[in-house]
LUMFIDREN-931074 format. One record per residue: residue in one letter; x negated, y, z negated of N, C-alpha, C in turn. Coordinates in steps of 0.02 Angstrom, whole numbers, padded with zeros to 5 digits, always signed. Layout:
BEGIN
AXYZXYZXYZ ...
END
This chain:
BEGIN
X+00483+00255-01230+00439+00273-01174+00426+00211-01132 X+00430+00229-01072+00412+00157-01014+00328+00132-01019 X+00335+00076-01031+00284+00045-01025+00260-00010-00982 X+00233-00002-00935+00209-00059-00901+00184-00101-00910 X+00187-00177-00888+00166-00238-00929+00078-00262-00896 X+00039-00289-00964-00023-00278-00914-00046-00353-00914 X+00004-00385-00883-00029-00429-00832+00048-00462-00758 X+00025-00510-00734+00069-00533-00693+00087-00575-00707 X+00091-00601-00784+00147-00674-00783+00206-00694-00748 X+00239-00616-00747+00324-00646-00746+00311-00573-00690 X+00357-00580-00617+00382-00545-00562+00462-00496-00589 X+00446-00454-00588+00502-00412-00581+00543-00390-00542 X+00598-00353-00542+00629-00316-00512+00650-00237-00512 X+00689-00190-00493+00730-00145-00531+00757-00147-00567 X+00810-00115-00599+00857-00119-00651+00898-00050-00598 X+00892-00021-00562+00929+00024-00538+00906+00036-00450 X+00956+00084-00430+00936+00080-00346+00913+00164-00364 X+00842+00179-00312+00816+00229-00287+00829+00268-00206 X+00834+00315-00201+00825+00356-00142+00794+00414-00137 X+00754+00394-00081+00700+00464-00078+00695+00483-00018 X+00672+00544+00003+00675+00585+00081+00612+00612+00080 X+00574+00610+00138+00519+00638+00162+00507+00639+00198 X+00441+00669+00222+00405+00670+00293+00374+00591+00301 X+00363+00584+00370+00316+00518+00379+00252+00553+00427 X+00194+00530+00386+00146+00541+00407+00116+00549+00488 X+00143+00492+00508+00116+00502+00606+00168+00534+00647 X+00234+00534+00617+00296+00552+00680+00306+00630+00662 X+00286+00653+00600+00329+00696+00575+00384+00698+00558 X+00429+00665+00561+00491+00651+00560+00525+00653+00479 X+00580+00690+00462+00606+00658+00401+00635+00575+00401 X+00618+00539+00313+00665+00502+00328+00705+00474+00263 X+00748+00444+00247+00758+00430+00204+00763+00350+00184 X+00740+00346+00106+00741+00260+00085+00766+00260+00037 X+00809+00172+00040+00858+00172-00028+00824+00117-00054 X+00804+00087-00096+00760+00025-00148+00812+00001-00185 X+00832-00051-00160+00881-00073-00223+00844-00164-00247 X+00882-00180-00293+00864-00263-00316+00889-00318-00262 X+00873-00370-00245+00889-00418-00218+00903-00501-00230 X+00936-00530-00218+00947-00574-00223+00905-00652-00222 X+00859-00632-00159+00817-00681-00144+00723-00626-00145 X+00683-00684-00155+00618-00658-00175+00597-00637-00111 X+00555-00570-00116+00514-00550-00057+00538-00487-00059 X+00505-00438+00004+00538-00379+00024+00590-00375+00063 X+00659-00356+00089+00700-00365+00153+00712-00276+00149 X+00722-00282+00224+00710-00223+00259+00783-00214+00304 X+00798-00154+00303+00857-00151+00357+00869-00062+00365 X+00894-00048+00416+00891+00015+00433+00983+00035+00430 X+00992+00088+00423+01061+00126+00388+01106+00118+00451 X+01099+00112+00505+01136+00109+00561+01133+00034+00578 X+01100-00019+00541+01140-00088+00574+01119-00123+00495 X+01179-00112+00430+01158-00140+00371+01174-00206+00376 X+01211-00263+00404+01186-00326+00420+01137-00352+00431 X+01092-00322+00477+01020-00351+00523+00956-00336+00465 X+00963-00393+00406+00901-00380+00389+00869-00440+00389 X+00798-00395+00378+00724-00421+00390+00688-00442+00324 X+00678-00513+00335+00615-00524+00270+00540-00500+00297 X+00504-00455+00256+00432-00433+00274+00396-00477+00274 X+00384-00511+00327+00296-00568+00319+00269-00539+00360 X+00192-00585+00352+00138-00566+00395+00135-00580+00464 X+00187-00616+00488+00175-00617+00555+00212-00562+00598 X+00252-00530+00550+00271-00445+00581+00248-00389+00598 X+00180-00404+00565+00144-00345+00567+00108-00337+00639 X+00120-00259+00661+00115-00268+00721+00036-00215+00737 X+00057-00148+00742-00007-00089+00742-00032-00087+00670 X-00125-00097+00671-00138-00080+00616-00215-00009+00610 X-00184+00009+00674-00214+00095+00680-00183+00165+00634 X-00220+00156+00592-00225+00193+00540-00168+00208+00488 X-00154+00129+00519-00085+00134+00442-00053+00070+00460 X-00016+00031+00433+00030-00038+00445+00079-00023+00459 X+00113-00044+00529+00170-00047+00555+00200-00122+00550 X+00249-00127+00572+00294-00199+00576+00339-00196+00627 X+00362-00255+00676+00399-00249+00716+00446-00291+00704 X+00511-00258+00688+00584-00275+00653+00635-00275+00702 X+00647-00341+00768+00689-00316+00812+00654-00275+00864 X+00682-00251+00909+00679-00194+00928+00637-00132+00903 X+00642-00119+00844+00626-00055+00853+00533-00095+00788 X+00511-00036+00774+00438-00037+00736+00475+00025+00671 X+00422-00001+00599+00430+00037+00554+00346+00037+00523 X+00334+00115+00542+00287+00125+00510+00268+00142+00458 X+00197+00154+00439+00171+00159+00363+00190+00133+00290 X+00204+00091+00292+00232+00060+00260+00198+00029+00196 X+00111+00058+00219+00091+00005+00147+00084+00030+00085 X+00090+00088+00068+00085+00147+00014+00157+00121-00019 X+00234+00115+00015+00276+00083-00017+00268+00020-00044 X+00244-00038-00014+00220-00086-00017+00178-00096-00078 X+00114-00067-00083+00092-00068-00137+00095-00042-00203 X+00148-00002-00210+00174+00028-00274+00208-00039-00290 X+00268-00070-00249+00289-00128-00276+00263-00179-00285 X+00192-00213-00269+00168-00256-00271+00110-00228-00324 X+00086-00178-00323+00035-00158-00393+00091-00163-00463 X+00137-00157-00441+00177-00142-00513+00210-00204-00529 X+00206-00283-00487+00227-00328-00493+00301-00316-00488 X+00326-00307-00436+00397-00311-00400+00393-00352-00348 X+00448-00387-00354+00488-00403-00280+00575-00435-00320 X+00597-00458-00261+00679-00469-00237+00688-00404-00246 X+00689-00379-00183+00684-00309-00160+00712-00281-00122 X+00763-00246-00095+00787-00231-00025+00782-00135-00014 X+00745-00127+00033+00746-00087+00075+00786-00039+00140 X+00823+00020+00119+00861+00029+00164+00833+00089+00195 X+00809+00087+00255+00801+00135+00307+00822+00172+00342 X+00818+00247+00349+00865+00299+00383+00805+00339+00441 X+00774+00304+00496+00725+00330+00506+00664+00274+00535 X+00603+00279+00576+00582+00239+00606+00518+00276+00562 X+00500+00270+00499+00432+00293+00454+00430+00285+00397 X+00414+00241+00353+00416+00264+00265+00381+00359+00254 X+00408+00377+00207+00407+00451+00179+00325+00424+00153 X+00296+00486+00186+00227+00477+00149+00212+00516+00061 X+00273+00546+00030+00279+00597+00000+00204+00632-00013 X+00169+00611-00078+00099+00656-00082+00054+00612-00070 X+00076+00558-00031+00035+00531+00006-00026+00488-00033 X-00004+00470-00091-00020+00384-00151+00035+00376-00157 X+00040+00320-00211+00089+00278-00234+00130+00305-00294 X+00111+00366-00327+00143+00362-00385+00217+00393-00405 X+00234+00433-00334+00291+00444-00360+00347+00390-00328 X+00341+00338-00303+00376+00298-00309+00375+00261-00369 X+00314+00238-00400+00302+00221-00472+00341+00241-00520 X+00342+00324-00512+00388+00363-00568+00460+00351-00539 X+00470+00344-00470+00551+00326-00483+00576+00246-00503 X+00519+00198-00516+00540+00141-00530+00552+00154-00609 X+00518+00186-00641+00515+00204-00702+00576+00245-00713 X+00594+00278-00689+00678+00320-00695+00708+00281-00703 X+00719+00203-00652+00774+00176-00632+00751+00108-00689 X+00715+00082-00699+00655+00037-00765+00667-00032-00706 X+00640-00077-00750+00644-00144-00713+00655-00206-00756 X+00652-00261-00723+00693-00304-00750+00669-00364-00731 X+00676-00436-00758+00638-00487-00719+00677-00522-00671 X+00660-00530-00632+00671-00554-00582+00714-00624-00583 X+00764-00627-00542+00806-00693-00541+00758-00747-00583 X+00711-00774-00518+00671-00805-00562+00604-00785-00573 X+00599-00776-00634+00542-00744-00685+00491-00778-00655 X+00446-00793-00612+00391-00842-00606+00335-00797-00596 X+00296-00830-00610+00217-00805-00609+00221-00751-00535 X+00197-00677-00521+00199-00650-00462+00147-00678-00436 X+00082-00717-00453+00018-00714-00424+00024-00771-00376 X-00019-00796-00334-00006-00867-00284-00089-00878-00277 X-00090-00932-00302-00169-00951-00280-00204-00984-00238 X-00260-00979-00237-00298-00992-00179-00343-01047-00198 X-00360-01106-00166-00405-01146-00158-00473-01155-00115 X-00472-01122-00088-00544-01102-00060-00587-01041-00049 X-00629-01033-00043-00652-00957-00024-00631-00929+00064 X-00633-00872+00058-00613-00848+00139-00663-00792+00156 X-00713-00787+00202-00753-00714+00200-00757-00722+00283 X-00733-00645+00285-00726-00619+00358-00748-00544+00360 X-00781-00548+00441-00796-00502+00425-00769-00464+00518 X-00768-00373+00505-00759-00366+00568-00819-00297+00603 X-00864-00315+00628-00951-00266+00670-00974-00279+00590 X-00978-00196+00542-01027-00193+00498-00966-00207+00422 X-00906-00218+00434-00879-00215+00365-00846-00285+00362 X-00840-00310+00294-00833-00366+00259-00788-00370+00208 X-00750-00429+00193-00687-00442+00143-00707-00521+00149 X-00690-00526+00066-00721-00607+00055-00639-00593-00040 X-00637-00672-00010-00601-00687-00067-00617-00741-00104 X-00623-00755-00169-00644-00805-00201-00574-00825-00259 X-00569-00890-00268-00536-00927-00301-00528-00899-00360 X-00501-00867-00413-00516-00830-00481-00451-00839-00537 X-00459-00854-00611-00381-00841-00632-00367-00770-00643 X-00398-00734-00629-00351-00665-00601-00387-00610-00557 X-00326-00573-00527-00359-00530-00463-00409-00483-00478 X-00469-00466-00463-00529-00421-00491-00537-00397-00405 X-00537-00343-00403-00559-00308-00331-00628-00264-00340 X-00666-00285-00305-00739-00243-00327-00723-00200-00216 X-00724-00152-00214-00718-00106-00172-00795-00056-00143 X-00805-00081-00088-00858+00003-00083-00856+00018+00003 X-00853+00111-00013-00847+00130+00059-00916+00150+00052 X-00922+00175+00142-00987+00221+00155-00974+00260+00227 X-00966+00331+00185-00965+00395+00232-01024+00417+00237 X-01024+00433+00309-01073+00490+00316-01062+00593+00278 X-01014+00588+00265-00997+00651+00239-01017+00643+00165 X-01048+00696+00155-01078+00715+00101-01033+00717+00015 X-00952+00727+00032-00925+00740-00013-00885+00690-00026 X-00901+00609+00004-00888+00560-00009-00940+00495-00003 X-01007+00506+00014-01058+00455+00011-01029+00399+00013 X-01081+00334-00018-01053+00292-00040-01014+00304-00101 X-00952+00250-00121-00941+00246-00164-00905+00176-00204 X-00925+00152-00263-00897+00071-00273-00852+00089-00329 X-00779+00046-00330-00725+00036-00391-00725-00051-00405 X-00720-00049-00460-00687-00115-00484-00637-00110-00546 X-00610-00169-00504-00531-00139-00563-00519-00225-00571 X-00495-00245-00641-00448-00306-00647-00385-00291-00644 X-00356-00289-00592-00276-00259-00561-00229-00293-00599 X-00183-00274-00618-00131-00274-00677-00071-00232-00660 X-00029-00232-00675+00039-00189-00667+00026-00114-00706 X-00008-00111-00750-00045-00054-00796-00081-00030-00766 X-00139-00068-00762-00208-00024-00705-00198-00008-00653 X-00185-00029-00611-00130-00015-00546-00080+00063-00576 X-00061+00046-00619-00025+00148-00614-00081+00190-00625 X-00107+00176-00680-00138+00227-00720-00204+00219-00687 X-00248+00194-00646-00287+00202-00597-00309+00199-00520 X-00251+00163-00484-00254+00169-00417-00194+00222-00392 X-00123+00206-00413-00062+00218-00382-00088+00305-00383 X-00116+00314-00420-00120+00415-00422-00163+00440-00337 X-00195+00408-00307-00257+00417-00272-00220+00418-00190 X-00209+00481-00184-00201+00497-00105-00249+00468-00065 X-00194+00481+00024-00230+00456+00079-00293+00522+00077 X-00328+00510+00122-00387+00549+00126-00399+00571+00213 X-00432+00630+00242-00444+00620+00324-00511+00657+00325 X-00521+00707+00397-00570+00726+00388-00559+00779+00429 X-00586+00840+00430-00563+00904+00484-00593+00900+00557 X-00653+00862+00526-00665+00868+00601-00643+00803+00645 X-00579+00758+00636-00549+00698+00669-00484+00743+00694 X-00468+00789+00653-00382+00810+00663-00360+00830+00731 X-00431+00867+00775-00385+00882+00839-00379+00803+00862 X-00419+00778+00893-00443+00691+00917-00353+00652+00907 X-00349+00645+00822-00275+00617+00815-00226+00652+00839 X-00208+00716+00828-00156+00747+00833-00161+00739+00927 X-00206+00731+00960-00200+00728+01045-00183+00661+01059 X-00179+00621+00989-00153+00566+01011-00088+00527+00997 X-00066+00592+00962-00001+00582+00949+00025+00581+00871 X-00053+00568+00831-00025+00540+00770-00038+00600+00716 X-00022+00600+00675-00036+00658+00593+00022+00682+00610 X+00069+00683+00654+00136+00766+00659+00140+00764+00568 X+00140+00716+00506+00158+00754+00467+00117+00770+00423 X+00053+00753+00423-00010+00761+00369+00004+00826+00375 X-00027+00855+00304+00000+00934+00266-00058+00915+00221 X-00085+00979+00215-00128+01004+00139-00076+00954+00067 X-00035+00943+00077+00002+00929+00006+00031+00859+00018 X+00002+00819+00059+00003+00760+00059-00054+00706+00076 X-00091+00738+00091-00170+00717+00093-00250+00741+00099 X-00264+00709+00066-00355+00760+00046-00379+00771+00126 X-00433+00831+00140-00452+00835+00207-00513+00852+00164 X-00578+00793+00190-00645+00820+00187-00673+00877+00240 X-00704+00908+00221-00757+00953+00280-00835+00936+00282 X-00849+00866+00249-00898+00862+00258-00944+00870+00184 X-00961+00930+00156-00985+00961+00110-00940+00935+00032 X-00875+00961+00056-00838+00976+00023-00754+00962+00038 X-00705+00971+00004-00625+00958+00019-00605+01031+00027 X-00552+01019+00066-00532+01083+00089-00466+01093+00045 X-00439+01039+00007-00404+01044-00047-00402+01029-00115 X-00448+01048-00148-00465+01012-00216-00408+01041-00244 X-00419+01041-00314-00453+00976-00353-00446+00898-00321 X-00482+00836-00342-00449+00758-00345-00430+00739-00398 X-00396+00698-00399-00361+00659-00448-00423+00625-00505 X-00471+00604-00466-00521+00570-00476-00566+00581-00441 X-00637+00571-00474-00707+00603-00431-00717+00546-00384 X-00702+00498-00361-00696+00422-00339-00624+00415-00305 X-00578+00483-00297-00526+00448-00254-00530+00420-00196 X-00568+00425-00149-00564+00386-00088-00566+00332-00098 X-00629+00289-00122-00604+00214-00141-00543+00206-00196 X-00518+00227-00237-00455+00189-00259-00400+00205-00214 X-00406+00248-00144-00356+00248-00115-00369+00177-00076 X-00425+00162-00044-00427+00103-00010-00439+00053-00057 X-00445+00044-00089-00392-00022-00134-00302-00008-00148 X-00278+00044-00142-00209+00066-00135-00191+00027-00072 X-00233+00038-00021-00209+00021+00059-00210-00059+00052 X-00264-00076+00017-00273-00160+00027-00199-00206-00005 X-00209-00156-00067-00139-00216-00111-00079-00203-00081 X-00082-00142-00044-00002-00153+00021-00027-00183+00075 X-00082-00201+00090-00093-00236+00147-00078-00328+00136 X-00093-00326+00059-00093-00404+00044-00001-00418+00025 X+00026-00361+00004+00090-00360-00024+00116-00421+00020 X+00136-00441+00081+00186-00475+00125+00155-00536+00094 X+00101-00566+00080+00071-00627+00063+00075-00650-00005 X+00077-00591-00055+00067-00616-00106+00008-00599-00141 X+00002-00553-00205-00053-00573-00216-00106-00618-00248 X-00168-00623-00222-00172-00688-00241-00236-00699-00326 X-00247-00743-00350-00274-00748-00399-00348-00762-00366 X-00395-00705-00374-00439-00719-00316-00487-00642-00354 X-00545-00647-00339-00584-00607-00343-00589-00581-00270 X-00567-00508-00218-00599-00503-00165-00654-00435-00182 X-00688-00463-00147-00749-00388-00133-00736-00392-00072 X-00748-00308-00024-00721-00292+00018-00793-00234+00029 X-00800-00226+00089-00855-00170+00098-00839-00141+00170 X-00834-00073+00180-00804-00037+00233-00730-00051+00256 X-00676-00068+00205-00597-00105+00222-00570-00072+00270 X-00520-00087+00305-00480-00037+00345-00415-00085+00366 X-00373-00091+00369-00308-00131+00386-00297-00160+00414 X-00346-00168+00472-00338-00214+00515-00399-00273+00465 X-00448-00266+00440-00483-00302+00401-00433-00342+00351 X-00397-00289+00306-00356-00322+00252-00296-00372+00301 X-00273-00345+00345-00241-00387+00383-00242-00434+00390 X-00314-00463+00400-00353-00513+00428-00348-00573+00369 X-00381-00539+00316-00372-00584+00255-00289-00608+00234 X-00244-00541+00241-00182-00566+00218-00165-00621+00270 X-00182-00638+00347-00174-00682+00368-00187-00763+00356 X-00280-00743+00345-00293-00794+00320-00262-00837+00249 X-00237-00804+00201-00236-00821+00134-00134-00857+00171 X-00109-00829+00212-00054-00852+00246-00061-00916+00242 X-00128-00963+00279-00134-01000+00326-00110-01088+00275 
END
């Protein structure tokens, strides 16, 4: 039986190549992705119609971070991308390559885990070189953007203390803390869908974005209540936004750092993955 390793000493890889097809969340669009192992450390990116032209993922690519992480690769932009992102970086992956058929990562059910389960089909392996995945930090960093806040502290290992605050009743406040691990990371964040709200859907959709949100790829509050239960967890909204953060930090690295984070949103985590860049 596959077992995931529970800590980040040593960076992994695949042991096999994946392909998967889906919808992408803002275009609607199908698309398809191939995950194979790589040669050199990091994520690289390249799309099926020019397999020469690839891209290493850093932070200075990142381009839109309205309601999901885009990157601008060339010419063209690849969206949503951090739900992929953070399955490989919660599960301690990289030398990684990415092949794209399509201008969207597949949102499939919209968390991380069934990419999880196809790393697990395909198993993994250590990485060219086995080195520690974590990168550390020497100073503290706390930023903040109007009423919400992300602060990172120096730590020997990553601890994320998380809390949102809705006005909707069927998500209040709510706080997670997790010591993130390649283990805890499956078996408690990667399960935890995106989340929206019914009464935002006309607003986005006039603005172009949801063409592919579906009842079966992400929770819709009404306020009271979900218009699709069951959850995974009575607390999924925050372990989804710690889902969003560790693909937000993915291009940087993650780091050996205690962050607490209060009201997050991507352009926030952004902010930090910049800073921790610097």
């Amino acid at each position: 039986m596959f077992s995931w390793p529970s800590n980040y000493d040593h960076c992994y890889t695949l042991a096999g190549d994946i392909s998967r097809e889906g919808i992408g969340l803002h275009s609607g669009d199908t698309t398809r992705v191939t995950i194979s192992s790589y040669e050199k450390e990091g994520y690289y990116i390249s799309f099926k119609d020019k397999p020469d032209e690839i891209f290493k993922l850093t932070q200075d690519l990142i381009g839109s971070t309205m309601l999901c992480t885009a990157v601008k690769l060339g010419r063209r932009n690849l969206y949503t991308i951090e739900h992929l992102l953070s399955s490989m970086a919660g599960c301690g992956l990289s030398y990684i390559h990415i092949e794209v058929d399509g201008k969207e990562i597949p949102l499939l059910d919209g968390s991380a885990i069934q990419w999880v389960r196809n790393f697990e089909e395909v198993g993994i392996k250590k990485s060219p070189k086995p080195d520690n995945f974590f990168r550390g930090i020497n100073k503290s960093i706390i930023l903040n953007k109007e009423d919400s806040i992300i602060a990172a502290i120096p730590s020997e290992k990553l601890t994320i203390i998380s809390t949102i605050s809705f006005p909707y009743k069927a998500i209040g406040n709510q706080t997670f803390v997790i010591d993130l691990n390649p283990k805890s990371f499956v078996e408690m964040i990667a399960p935890a869908r995106t989340f929206g709200f019914k009464d935002q859907f006309q607003e986005l959709s006039e603005l172009g974005l949801i063409k592919g949100g579906s009842l079966e790829n992400a929770l819709v509050c009404d306020g009271d209540g979900w218009v699709n239960p069951p959850l995974r967890f009575d607390n999924e909204p925050i372990r989804h936004k710690i889902l969003d953060l560790i693909g937000d930090l993915a291009l940087v690295g993650l780091p050996k750092a205690q962050i607490l984070v209060y009201k997050g949103s991507h352009s926030l985590n952004a902010s930090l993955a910049s800073s921790l860049n610097n």
